[in-house]
C-alpha positions as semicolon CSV with decimal commas, in nm:
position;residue;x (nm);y (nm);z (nm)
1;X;1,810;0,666;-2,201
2;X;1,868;0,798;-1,821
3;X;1,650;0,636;-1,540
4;X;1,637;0,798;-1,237
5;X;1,466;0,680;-0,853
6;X;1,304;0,841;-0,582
7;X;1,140;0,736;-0,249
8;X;0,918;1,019;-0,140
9;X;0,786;1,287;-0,329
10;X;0,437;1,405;-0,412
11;X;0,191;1,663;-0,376
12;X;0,207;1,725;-0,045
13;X;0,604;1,790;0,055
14;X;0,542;1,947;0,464
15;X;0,356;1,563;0,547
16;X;0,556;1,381;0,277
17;X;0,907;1,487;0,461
18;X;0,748;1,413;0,777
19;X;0,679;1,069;0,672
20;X;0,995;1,035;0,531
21;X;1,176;1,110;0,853
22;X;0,935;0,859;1,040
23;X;1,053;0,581;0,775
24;X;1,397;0,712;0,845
25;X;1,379;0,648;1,203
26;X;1,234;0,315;1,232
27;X;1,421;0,203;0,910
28;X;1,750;0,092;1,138
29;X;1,944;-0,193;1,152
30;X;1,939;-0,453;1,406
31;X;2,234;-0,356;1,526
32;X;2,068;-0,051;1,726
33;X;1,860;-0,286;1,988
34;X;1,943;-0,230;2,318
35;X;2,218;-0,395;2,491
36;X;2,138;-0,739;2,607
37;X;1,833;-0,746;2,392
38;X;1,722;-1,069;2,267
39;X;1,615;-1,066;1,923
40;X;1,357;-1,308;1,837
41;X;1,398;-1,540;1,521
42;X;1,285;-1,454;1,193
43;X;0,897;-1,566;1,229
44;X;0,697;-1,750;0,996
45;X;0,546;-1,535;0,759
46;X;0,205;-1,670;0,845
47;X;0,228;-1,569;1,189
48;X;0,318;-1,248;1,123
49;X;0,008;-1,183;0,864
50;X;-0,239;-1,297;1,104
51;X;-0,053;-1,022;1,340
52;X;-0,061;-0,778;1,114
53;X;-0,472;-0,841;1,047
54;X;-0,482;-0,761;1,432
55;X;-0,290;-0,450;1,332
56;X;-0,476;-0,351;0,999
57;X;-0,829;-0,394;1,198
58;X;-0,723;-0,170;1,545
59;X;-0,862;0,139;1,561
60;X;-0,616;0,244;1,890
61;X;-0,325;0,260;1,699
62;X;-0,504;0,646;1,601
63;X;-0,459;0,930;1,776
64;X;-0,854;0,954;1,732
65;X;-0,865;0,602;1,886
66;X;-1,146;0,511;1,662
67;X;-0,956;0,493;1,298
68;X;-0,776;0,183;1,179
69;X;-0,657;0,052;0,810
70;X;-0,968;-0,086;0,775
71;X;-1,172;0,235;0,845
72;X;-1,078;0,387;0,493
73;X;-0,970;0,028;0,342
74;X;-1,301;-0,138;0,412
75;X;-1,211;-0,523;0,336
76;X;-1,628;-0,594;0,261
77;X;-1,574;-0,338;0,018
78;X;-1,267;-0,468;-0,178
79;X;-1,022;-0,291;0,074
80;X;-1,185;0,034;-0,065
81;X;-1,359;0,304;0,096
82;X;-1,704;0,237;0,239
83;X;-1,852;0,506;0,101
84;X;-1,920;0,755;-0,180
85;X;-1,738;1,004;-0,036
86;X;-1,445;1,177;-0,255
87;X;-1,167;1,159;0,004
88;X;-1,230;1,058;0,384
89;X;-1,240;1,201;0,671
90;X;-0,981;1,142;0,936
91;X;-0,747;1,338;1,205
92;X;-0,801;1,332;1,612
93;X;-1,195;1,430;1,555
94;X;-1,233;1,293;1,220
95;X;-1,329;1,599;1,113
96;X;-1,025;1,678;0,889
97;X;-1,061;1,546;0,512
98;X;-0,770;1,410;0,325
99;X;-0,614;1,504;0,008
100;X;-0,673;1,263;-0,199
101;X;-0,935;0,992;-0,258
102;X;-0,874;0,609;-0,133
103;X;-0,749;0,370;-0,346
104;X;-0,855;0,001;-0,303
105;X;-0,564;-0,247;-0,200
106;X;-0,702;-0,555;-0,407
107;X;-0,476;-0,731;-0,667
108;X;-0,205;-0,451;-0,720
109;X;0,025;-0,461;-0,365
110;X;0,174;-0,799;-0,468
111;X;0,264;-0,723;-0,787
112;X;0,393;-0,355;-0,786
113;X;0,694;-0,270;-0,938
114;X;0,944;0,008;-0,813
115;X;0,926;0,338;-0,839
116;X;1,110;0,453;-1,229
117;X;1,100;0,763;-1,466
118;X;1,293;0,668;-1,810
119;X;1,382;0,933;-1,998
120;X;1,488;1,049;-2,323
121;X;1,857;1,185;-2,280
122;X;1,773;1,433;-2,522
123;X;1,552;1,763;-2,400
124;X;1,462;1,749;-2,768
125;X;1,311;1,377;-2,710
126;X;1,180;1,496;-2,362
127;X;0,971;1,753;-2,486
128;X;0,821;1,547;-2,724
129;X;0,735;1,250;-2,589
130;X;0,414;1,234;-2,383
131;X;0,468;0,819;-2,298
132;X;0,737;0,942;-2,052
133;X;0,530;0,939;-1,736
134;X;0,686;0,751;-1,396
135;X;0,594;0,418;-1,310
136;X;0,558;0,161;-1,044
137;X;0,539;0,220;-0,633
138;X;0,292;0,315;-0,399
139;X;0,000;0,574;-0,342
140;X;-0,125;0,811;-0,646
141;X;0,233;0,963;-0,670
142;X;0,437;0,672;-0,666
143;X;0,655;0,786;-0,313
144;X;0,720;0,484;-0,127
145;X;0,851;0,165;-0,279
146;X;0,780;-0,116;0,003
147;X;0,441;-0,132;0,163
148;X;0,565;-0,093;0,468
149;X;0,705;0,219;0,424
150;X;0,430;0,311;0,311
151;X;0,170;0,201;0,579
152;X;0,385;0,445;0,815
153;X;0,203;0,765;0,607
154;X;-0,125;0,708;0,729
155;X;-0,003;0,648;1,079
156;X;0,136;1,032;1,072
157;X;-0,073;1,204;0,804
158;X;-0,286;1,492;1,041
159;X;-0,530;1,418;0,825
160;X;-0,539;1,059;0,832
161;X;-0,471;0,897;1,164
162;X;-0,287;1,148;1,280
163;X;-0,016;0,994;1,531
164;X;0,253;1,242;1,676
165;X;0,531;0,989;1,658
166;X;0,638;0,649;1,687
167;X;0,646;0,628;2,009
168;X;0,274;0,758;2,067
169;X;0,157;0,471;1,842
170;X;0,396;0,184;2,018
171;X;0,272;0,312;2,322
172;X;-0,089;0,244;2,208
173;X;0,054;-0,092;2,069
174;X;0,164;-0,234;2,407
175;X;-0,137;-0,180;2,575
176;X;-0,327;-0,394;2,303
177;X;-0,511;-0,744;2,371
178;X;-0,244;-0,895;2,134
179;X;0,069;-0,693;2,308
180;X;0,163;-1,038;2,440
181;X;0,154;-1,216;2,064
182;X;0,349;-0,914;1,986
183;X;0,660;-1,015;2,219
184;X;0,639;-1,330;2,188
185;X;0,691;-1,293;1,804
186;X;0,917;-1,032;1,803
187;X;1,086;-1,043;2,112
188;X;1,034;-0,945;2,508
189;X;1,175;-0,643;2,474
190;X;1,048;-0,466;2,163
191;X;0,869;-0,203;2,311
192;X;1,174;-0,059;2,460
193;X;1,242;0,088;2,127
194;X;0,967;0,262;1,996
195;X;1,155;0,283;1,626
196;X;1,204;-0,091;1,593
197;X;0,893;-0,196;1,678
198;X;0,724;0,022;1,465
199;X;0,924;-0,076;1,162
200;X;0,810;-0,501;1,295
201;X;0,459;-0,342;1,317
202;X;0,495;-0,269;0,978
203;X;0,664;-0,550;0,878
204;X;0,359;-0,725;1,008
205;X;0,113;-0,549;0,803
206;X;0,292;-0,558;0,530
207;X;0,261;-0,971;0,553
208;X;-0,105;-0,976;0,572
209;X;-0,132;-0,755;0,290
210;X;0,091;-0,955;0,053
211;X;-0,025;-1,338;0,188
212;X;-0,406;-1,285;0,257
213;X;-0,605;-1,441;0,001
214;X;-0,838;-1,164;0,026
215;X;-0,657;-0,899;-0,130
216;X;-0,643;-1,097;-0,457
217;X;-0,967;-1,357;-0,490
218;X;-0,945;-1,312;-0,886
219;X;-1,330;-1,455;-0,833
220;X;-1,457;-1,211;-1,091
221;X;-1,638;-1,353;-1,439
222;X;-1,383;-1,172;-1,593
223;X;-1,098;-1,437;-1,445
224;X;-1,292;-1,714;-1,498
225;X;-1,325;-1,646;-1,831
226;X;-0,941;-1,614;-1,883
227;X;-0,964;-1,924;-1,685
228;X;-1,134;-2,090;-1,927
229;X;-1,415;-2,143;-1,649
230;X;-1,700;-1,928;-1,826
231;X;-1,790;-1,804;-2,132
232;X;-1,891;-1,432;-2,225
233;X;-2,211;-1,298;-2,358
234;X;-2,228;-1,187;-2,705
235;X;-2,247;-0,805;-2,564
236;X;-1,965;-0,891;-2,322
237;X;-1,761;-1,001;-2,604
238;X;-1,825;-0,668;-2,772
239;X;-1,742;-0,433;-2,470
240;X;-1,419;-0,626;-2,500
241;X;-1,350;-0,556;-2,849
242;X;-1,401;-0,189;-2,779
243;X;-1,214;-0,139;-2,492
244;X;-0,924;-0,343;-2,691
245;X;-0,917;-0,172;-3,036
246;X;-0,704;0,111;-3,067
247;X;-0,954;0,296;-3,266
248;X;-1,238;0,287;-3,081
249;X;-1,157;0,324;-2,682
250;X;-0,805;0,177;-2,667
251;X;-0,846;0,144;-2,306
252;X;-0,612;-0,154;-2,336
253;X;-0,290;0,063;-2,442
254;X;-0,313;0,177;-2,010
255;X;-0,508;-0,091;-1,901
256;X;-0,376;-0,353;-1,977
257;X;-0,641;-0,703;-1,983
258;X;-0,438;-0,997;-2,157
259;X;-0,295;-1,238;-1,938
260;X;0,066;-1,229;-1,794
261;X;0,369;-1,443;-1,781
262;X;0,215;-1,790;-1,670
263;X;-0,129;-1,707;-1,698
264;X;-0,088;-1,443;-1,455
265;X;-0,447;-1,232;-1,454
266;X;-0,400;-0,929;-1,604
267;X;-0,393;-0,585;-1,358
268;X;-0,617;-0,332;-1,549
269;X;-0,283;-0,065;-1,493
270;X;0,007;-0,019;-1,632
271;X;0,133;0,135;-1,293
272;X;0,228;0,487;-1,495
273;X;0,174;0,778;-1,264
274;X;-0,031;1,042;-1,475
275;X;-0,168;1,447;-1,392
């Protein structure tokens, strides 16, 4: 068997390279501050989530000025979209639809594994087997493997919230009511280089995302009844037994409902990438 790993790659190449080369330029070492730059201690992960909520809820950090994280990944609807539309609209007007329709952020982020395609060495094998899709990372295609990477694509994406560069969006960042929280966390300096503070901005968001109870309440019946908490109705029970049995819908064999490694509540995906 051959594995093989990307980082970007998808439907849309023209905004996935451009995102790529925004990762690419924030994505620096340390090393690359400006001379006589203090850099500020690791902070406590706790600090930097609450930043990063200030970050995930601001609606300046869009060219539009009136788009934020939130806008699309509604936290009152399960980090979803707020609405039935199919994709949302976004750009400097917000009159530009995306590509693709929003996925919610609840349960999955923390738990994502990388980016893989395993294949059959054999073209023979390949051709054959359809259980060969990719699995693991982040967005519909599976092109960025850290969530901060891929928090940068929306920040860029014309269709989306639409930010020129990094420096456009730091710029926006230091004139914020939490600019000061900012420095002090990160350092007095950090706006002097767009690229850095970007990738901390990021960083941030990333925190919240992974350490905010409210991307992964497990408060549905469902969980307590792996729990042991509740029990399930006779029809409940039933629905079960079809979606498990692989001759009736099977829908177990994708999405996957038994409990993990230490009781770990089960995902509903087996993070395969699929037309």
């Amino acid at each position: 068997m051959t594995v093989s790993f990307i980082h970007v790659a998808g439907r849309r190449p023209a905004v996935a390279a451009y995102a790529a080369a925004a990762v690419a330029a924030f994505v620096v070492p340390d090393a690359t501050f400006a001379a006589g730059t203090t850099v500020a201690p690791a902070p406590i992960y706790s600090d930097a989530a609450s930043l990063g909520k200030l970050l995930f809820n601001d609606p300046s950090l869009s060219a539009s000025g009136r788009m934020s994280c939130a806008t699309c990944h509604s936290p009152s609807h399960a980090y979803g979209p707020p609405n039935g539309l199919a994709a949302q609209f976004g750009g400097p007007d917000l009159r530009s639809q995306g590509t693709g329709a929003v996925p919610t952020l609840r349960y999955v982020l923390n738990r994502t594994p990388r980016w893989a395609h395993v294949q059959a060495s054999s073209f023979a094998e390949r051709a054959t087997d359809g259980d060969a899709a990719p699995t693991g990372a982040f967005t519909w295609d599976g092109r960025f493997n850290q969530l901060r990477d891929q928090a940068t694509f929306p920040l860029f994406d014309p269709n989306e919230m639409a930010n020129r560069d990094p420096a456009k969006v730091i710029a926006q960042l230091a004139n914020a009511p939490y600019a000061a929280r900012f420095r002090k966390m990160f350092g007095d300096a950090i706006f002097a280089t767009p690229a850095v503070a970007l990738r901390q901005a990021m960083y941030a968001i990333e925190r919240f995302e992974l350490g905010d109870p409210s991307f992964h309440p497990y408060t549905s019946k469902f969980a307590y009844y792996l729990d042991g908490k509740v029990k399930l109705t006779a029809a409940e029970l039933h629905g079960k037994a079809l979606f498990d049995a692989p001759k009736s819908g099977n829908c177990a064999s994708r999405h996957i409902d038994q409990s993990g490694v230490n009781g770990a509540h089960p995902l509903f995906t087996d993070f395969t990438s699929r037309p």
